[in-house]
C-alpha angles and dihedrals in degrees: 000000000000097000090044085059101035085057101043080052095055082050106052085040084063094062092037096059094041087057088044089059088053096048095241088120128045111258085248103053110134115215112202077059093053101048086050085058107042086040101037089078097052089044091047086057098039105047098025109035099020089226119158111256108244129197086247085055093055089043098056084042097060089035087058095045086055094049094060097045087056096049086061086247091126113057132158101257118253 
């Protein structure tokens, strides 16, 4: 399960860091962070309330990731 994770990660930090580079993202934008908070919402409906997974849902989930990126909410540690 580990190795499932670490690699989404690598893959998500892929696209952070690309958006970083445009300036879509804040320099400081942690990833891992990121990914929990795009991703929390379509696991909540998938493993709690056993709720099928929309394309609305994947959208508000990224929109609410976003936001809190740019909120500052989801900085690299220190």
């Amino acid at each position: 399960m580990r190795q499932f994770w670490a690699g989404r990660l690598d893959a998500v930090s892929v696209i952070v860091d690309h958006a970083i580079e445009l300036g879509e993202l804040p320099a400081d934008t942690d990833p891992a962070a990121f990914m929990q908070a795009m991703s929390a919402p379509l696991y909540r409906r998938l493993l709690v309330t056993c709720e099928p997974i929309t394309e609305r849902n994947t959208d508000l989930g990224a929109a609410a990731a976003l936001a809190a990126v740019q909120a500052g909410v989801l900085r690299t540690p220190a």
